[in-house]
C-alpha positions as CSV (number, residue, x, y, z in Angstrom):
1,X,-7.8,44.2,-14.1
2,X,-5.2,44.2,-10.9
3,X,-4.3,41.3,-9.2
4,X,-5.9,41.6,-5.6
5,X,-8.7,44.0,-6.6
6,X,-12.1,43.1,-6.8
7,X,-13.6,43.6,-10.4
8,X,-16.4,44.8,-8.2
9,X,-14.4,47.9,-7.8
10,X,-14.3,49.9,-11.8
11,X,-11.5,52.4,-12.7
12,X,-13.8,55.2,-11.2
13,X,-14.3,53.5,-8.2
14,X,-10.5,52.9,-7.5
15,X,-9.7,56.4,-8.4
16,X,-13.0,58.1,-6.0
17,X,-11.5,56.1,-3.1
18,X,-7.9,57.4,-3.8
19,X,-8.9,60.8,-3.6
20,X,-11.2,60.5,-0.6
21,X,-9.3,62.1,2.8
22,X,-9.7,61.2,6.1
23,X,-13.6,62.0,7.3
24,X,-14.7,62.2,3.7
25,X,-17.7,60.1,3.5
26,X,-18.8,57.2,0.7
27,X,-22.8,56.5,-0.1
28,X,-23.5,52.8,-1.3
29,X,-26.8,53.5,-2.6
30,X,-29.8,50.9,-3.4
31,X,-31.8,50.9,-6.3
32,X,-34.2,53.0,-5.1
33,X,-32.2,56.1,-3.9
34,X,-32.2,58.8,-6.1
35,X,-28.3,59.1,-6.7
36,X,-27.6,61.1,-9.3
37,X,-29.9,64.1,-8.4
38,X,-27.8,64.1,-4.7
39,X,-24.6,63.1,-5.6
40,X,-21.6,65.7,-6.0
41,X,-19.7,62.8,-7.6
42,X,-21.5,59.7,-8.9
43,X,-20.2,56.2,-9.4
44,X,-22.0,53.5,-11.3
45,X,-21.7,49.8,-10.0
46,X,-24.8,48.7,-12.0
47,X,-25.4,44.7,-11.4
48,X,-23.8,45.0,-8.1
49,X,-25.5,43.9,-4.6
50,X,-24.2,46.4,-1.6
51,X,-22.4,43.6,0.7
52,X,-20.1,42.3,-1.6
53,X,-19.2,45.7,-2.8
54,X,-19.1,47.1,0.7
55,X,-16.8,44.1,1.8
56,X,-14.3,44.8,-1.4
57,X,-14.6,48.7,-0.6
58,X,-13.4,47.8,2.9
59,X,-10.5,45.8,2.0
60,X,-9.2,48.8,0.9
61,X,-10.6,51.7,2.5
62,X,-9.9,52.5,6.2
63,X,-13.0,53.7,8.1
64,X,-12.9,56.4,10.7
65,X,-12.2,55.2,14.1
66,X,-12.4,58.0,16.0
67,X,-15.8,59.2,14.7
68,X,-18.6,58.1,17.0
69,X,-20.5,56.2,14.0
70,X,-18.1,55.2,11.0
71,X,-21.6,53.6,9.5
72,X,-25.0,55.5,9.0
73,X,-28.2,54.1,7.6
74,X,-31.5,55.1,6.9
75,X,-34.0,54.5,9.1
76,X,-37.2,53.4,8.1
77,X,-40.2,55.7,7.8
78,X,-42.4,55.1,10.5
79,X,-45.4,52.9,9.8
80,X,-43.3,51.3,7.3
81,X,-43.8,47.7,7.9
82,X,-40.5,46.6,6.2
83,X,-37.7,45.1,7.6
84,X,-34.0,45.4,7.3
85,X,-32.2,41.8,7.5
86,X,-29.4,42.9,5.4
87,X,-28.1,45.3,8.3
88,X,-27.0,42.3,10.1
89,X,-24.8,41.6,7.2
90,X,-23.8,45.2,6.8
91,X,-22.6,45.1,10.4
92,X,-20.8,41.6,10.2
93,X,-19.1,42.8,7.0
94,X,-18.0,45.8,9.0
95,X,-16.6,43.9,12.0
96,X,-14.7,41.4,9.5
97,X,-13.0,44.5,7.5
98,X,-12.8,47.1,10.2
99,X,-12.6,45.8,13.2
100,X,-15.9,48.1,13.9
101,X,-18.7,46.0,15.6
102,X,-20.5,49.5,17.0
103,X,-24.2,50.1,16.2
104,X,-24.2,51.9,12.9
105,X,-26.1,55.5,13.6
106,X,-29.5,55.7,11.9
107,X,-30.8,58.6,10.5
108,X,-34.2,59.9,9.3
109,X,-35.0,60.0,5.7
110,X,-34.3,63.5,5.0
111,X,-31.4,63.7,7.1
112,X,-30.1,61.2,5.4
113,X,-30.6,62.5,1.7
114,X,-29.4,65.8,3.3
115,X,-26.2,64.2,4.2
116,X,-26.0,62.4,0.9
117,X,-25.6,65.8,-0.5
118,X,-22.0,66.7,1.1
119,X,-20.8,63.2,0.4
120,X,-17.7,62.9,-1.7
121,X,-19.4,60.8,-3.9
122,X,-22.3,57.8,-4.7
123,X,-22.3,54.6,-5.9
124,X,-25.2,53.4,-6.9
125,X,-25.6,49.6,-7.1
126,X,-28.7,47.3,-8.3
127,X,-29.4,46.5,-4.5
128,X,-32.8,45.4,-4.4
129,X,-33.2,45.1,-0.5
130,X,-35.4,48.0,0.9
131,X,-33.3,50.6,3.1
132,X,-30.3,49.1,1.9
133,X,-28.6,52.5,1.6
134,X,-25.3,52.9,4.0
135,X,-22.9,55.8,4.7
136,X,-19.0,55.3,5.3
137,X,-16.8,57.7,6.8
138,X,-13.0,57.7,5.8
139,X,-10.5,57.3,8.3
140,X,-6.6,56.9,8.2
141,X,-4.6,54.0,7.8
């Protein structure tokens, strides 16, 4: 344990984030997604809901402000009656860490996994909201 670190964020956590450079991108996978078949590098955060990890993750990571989206979701399929609520929070977490209140881009379902693959790495969390998965892009501090 470190004083003023989450115990959200693990020892592999920390160390992915330290190695990440400036446009590398960050998945915070669901449940659902199938993260260790598309990640390069694959972090566990098992028992862990996506907003509180994505609001310690942003306490220390900078996100890319000059990228045009420093936030990409996954949209949801068409006909797919479900819906998103914890987007909201995504974005308000976001605003409160970042200083980023832009729309975060969303992305079609294979795009998405596509992009997935060239991530520096996954973290898969026990999110149990539906299209809860979220892209971050690095920036500098």
């Amino acid at each position: 344990m470190l004083k003023g670190i989450s115990n959200r964020i693990s020892p592999d956590l920390i160390k992915v984030l330290m190695e990440m450079g400036h446009g590398d991108e960050l998945v915070l996978a669901d449940g659902n997604f199938p993260a260790a078949s598309h990640a390069k590098r694959l972090v566990r955060c098992d028992g862990h809901a996506i907003p509180e990890l994505m609001a310690d993750i942003l306490s220390l990571l900078p996100v890319d402000a000059n990228a045009k989206h420093a936030f990409a979701l996954m949209k949801v399929d068409p006909g797919d009656p479900a819906e998103t609520p914890i987007w909201e929070q995504y974005r308000a977490i976001a605003a409160e860490h970042s200083g980023n209140d832009q729309p975060f881009e969303q992305m079609e379902r294979q795009a998405f996994y596509d992009r997935v693959k060239n991530a520096y790495a996954v973290v898969a969390t026990s999110e149990s909201a539906l299209y809860a998965n979220l892209i971050i892009r690095k920036g500098v501090i």
